[in-house]
C-alpha positions in Angstrom: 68.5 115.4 -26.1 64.9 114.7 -25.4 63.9 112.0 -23.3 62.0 110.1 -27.0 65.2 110.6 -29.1 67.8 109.0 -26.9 68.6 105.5 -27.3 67.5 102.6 -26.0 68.9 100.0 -24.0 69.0 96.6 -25.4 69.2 93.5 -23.6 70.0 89.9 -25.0 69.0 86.4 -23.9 72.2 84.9 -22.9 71.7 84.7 -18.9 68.2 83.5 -19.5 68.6 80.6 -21.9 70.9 79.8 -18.7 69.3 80.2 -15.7 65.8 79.5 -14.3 66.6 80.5 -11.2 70.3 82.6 -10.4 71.6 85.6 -9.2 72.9 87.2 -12.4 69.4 86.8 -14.2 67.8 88.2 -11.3 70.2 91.3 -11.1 69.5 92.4 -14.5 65.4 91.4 -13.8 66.1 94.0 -10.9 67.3 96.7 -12.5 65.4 96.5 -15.5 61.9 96.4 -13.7 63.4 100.0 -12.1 64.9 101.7 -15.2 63.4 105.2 -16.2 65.4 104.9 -19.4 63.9 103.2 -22.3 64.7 99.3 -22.8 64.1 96.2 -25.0 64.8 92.5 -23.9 65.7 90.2 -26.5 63.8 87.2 -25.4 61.0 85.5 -26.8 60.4 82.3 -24.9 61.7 81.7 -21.2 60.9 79.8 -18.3 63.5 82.3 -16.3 61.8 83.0 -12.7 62.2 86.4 -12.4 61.7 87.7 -15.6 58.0 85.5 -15.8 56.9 87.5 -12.4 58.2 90.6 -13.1 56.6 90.5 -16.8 59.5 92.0 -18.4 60.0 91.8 -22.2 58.0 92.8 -24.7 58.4 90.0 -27.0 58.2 87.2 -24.5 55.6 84.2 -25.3 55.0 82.5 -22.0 55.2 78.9 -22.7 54.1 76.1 -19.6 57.5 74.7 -18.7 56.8 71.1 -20.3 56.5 72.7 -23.6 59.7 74.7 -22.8 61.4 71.4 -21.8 60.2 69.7 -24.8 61.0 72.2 -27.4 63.8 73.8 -25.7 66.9 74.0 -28.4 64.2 75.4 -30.9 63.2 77.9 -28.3 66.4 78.6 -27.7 67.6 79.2 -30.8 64.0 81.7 -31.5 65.8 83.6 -28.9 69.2 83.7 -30.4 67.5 84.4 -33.7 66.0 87.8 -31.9 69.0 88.9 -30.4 70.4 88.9 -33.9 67.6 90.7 -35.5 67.4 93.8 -32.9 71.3 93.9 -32.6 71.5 95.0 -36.5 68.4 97.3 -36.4 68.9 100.8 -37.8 68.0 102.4 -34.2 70.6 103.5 -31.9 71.1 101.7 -28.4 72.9 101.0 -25.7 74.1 97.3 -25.8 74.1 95.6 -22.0 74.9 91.7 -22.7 73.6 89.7 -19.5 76.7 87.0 -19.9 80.2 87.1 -21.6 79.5 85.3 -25.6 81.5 87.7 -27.7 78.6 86.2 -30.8 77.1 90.3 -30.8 80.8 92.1 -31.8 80.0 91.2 -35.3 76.3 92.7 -35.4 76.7 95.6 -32.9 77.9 97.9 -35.5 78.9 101.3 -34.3 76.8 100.8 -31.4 78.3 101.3 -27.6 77.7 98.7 -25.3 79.0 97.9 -21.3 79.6 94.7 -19.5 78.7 93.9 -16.5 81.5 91.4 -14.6 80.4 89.3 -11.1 83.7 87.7 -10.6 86.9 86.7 -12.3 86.5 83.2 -10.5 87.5 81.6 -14.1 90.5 83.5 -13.8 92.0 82.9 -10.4 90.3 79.6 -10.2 90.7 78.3 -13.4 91.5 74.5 -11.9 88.1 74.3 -10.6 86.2 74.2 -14.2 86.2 72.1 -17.4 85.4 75.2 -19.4 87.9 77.7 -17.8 89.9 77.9 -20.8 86.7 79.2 -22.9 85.4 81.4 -20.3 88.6 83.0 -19.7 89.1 83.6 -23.6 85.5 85.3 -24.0 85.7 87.4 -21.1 88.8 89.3 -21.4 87.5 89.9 -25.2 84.3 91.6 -24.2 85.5 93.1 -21.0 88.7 94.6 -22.9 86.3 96.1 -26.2 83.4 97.6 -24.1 83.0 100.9 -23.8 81.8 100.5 -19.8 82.2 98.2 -17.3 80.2 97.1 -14.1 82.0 95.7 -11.4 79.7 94.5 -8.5 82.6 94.6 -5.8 85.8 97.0 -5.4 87.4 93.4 -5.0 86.1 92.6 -8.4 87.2 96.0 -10.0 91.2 95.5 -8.8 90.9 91.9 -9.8 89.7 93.1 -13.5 92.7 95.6 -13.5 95.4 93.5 -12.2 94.1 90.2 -14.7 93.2 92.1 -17.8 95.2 95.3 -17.1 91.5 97.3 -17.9 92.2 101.4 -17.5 90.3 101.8 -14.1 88.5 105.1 -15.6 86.6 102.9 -17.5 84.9 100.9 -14.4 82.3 101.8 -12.2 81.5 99.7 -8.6 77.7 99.1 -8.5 76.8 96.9 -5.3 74.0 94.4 -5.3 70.9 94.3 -3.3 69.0 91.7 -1.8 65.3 91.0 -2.9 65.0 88.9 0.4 61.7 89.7 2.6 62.1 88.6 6.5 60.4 85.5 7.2 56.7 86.4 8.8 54.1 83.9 9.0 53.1 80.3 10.2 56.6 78.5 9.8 56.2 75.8 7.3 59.3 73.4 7.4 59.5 70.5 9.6 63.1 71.5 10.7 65.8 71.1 13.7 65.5 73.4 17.1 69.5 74.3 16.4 70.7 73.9 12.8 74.0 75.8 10.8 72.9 76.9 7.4 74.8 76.7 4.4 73.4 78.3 0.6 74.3 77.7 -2.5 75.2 75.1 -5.5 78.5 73.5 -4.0 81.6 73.6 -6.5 85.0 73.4 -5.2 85.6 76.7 -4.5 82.6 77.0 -3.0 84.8 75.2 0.2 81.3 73.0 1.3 83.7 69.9 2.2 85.9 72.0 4.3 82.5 72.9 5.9 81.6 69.2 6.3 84.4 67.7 8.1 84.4 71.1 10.5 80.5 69.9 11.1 81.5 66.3 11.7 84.1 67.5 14.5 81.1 70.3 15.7 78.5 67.7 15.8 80.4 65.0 18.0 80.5 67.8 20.5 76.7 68.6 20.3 74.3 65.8 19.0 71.3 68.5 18.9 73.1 70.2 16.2 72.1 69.7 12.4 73.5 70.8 9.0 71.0 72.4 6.7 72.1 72.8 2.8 70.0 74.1 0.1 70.6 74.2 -3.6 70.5 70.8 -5.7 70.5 67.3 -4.4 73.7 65.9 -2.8 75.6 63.6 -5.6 76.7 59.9 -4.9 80.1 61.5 -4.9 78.7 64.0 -1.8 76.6 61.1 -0.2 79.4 59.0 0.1 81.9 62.0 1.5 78.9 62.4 4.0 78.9 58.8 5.2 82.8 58.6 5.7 82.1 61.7 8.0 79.6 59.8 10.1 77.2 62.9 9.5 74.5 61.6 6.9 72.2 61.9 9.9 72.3 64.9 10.5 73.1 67.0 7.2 69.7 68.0 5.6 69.0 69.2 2.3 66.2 71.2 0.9 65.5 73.0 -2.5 63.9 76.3 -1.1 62.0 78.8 -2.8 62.8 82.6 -1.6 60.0 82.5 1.1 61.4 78.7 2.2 65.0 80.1 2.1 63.9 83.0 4.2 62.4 80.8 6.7 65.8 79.0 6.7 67.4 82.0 7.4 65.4 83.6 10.2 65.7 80.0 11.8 69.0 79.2 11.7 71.2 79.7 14.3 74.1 80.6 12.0 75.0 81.3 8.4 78.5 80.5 7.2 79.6 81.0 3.6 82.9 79.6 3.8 83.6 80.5 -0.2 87.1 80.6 -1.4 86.1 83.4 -3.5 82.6 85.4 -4.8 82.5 88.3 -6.5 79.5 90.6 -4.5 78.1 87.5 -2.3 74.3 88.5 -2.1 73.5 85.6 0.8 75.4 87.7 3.3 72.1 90.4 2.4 69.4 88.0 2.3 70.8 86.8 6.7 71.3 90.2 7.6 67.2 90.9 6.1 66.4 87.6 7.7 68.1 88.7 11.0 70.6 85.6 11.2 73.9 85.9 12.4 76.7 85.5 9.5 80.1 83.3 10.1 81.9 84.2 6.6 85.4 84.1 4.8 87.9 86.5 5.2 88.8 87.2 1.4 87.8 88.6 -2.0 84.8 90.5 -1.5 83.9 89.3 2.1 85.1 92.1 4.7 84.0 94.8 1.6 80.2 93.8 1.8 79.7 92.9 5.3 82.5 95.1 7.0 81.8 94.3 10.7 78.3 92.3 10.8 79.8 88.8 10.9 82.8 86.9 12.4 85.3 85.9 9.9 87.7 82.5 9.2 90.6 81.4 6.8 88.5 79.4 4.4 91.9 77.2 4.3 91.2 76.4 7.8 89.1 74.1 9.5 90.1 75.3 13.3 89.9 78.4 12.3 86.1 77.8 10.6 85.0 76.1 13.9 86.8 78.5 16.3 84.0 81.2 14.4 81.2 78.9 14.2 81.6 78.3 17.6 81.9 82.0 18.6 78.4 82.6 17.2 77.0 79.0 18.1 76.7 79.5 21.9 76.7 83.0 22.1 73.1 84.6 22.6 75.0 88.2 23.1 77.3 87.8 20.2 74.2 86.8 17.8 72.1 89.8 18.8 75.1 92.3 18.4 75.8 90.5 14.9 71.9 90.4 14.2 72.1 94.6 15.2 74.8 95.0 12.7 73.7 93.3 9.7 70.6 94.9 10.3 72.6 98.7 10.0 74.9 97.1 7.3 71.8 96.5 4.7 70.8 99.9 4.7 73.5 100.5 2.3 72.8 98.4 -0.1 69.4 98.9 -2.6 68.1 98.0 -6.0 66.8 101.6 -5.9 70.8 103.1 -5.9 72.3 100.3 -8.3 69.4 101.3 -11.1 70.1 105.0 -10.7 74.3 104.4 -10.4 73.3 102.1 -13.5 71.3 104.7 -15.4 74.5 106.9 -14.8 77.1 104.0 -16.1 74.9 103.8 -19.5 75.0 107.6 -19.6 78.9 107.5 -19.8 78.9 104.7 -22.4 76.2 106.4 -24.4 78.7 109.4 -24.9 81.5 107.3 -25.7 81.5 107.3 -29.6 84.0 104.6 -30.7 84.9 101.4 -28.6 88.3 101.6 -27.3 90.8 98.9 -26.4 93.1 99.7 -23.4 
């Protein structure tokens, strides 16, 4: 088949009505910007980071955020309205939906169409969310009727085939990359000489608490040593947890940008991702490009990604959590060996491989006639 009659691949809005900023949006941003195979994106109007500096999508308006804001369930719903419309065109395609709403089984006609999955959190976690019940419901529909999946770990594959009982035949692993640059430049933030780092939005299983009360016993052992957070504002709820600890002077938070996050990074004297659970973890690649030593959890998809470039705890264990933090902490050998092997551990990962392992995943679905059920 020549390269002009094969079908497309067609993208919907779902991840992008979501996210502004995020790492699924970004993924598919990453891979779409590199496919060789021909694509449509069913978005009109966004405010989605990535997909405004790329310049992906054909039929995107850009709209100044205040507009976006203003209008934004008519917006939205232009989107939805578009993903309808190029679902039930007479054309064939590939069907890729960024996020798990079953709403496209009843337009996609005979057309294939693969999932990609980032973690069954929902699933094992299910205590940890109001929606769980939902979530669960609409992704073991679209996971079970696609014709492909996507799994971003080997964690996440055996935790699709031991939750929804998926014939592993029809998954493929595809790692993530990093789009993280190491920090270069005049330093910008007004920050601490010795500082932990922690990343990330902080729901429960996200295990930042644990973190906190391991940092209240760390810090009243070194009163040089500070707690910087990124993501949103703390809470009242998190301010007040913060005072009972005795720490509020000394925990910082900051909403960074890629190039303030990287300057985090390359300045911190450790990383710890203390997760309960994540389905790739793309922070441990944005310290090892930043050249900053990684203290992580010992399950899911932890000792998979980084293998040995980092020192690893119980998450259920705050001695355990400060007996690594403190490995790293006042270790100037131990950093630069850690340092050396995140630096050796990134080269396997790349946006370059996951397109073209990607391109091969839509090749198997494209020849898949009729959607199976296993």
């Amino acid at each position: 088949m020549s390269k002009n009659n094969q079908p497309f691949i067609l993208y919907d809005n779902q991840i992008f009505d979501i996210q502004r900023f995020g790492g699924i949006s970004r993924y598919f941003c990453e891979i779409m910007r590199r496919l060789s195979m021909k694509k449509d994106i069913a978005v009109r109007y966004s405010i989605n980071y990535y997909l405004t500096t790329y310049g992906l999508g054909k039929h995107r308006i850009p709209l100044p955020r205040f507009i976006f804001k203003h209008y934004r369930k008519q917006c939205l719903n232009k989107n939805k309205e578009l993903s309808r419309k190029l679902l039930t065109q007479k054309k064939k395609f590939l069907f890729h939906p960024t996020y798990y709403d079953p709403y496209f089984l009843e337009y996609i006609g005979n057309n294939p169409y693969i999932i990609t999955v980032h973690d069954m959190i929902h699933e094992k976690f299910p205590f940890f969310f109001s929606d769980a019940r939902e979530i669960i419901a609409q992704k073991k529909e679209v996971i079970s009727r696609a014709n492909r999946i996507i799994a971003i770990s080997e964690n996440t594959k055996r935790d699709i085939i031991e939750l929804l009982h998926i014939n592993p035949d029809k998954i493929d692993v595809i790692y993530h990359s990093t789009s993280m640059k190491p920090f270069t430049g005049k330093q910008s933030l007004e920050l601490p000489n010795t500082f932990l780092l922690f990343v990330g939005d902080r729901n429960p299983y996200k295990n930042f608490d644990r973190l906190a009360r391991v940092f209240s016993k760390l810090s009243a052992q070194n009163d040089k040593l500070f707690l910087v957070c990124t993501g949103m504002p703390f809470n009242k709820t998190e301010k007040a947890f913060i005072n009972e600890l005795n720490i509020s002077n000394r925990v910082l938070q900051i909403k960074a940008t890629d190039k303030l996050l990287a300057e985090l990074y390359s300045r911190a004297r450790v990383f710890i991702f203390p997760s309960l659970y994540e389905g790739f973890g793309i922070p441990i690649l944005e310290a090892y490009a930043c050249h900053c030593p990684v203290a992580l959890s010992n399950t899911s998809c932890f000792p998979e990604i980084a293998e040995n470039a980092g020192v690893y705890f119980d998450p259920y264990s705050e001695d355990s959590i400060l007996n690594a933090i403190t490995e790293i902490l006042y270790n100037d050998k131990k950093r630069t060996d850690l340092i050396q092997e995140g630096n050796e551990r990134l080269k396997s990962f790349s946006w370059e491989k996951a397109t073209t392992l990607t391109e091969k995943s839509y090749s198997k679905a494209l020849n898949i006639k009729q959607v199976t059920v296993s």
